[in-house]
Residue, then its C-alpha position, 0 to 999 in steps of 0.5 A: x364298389x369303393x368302401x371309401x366313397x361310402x365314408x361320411x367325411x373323409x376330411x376333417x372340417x364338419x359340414x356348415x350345417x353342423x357348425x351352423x346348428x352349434x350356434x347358440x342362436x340356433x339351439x335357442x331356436x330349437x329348443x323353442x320349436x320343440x317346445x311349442x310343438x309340446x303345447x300344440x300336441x298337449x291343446x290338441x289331444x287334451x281339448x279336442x282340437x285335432x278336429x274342428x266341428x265348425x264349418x268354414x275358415x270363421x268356424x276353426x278361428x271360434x274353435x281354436x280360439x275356445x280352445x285356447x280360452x279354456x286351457x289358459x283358464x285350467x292353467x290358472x285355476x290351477x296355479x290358484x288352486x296351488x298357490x291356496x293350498x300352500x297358503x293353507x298348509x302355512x297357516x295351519 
């Protein structure tokens, strides 16, 4: 067997995959899909919702929905639960 033909790149130009995945563009592009995978995992281990106890495609609609009901309200009751304890910490 050649071990040169097992090399990665004998020329010295990267493949237009790589130059393509250097551009800004496409890192925003990236960043924003790992991000949102973050929050997809977070709903989906902190409010149950790997598992649709309702039925049908109306059913998952109602549960997804609630589940995204209830963690923008935890969000902003904490955001005015912090926002109070910096108000009270300044005053006092």
């Amino acid at each position: 067997m050649d071990h040169k033909k097992l090399s990665l790149c004998s020329c010295r130009e990267f493949p237009t995959s790589y130059v393509k995945k250097r551009t800004a563009w496409c890192r925003r592009g990236l960043r924003f899909r790992a991000g949102i995978e973050g929050c997809i995992s977070v709903l989906r281990r902190r409010f149950g919702l790997d598992r649709c106890r309702d039925h049908d495609e109306a059913g998952l609609g109602r549960w997804v929905g609630w589940g995204l009901v209830t963690a923008n309200l935890l969000i902003s009751a904490q955001t005015v639960a912090g926002r109070s304890a910096r108000s009270i910490s300044r005053t006092a």
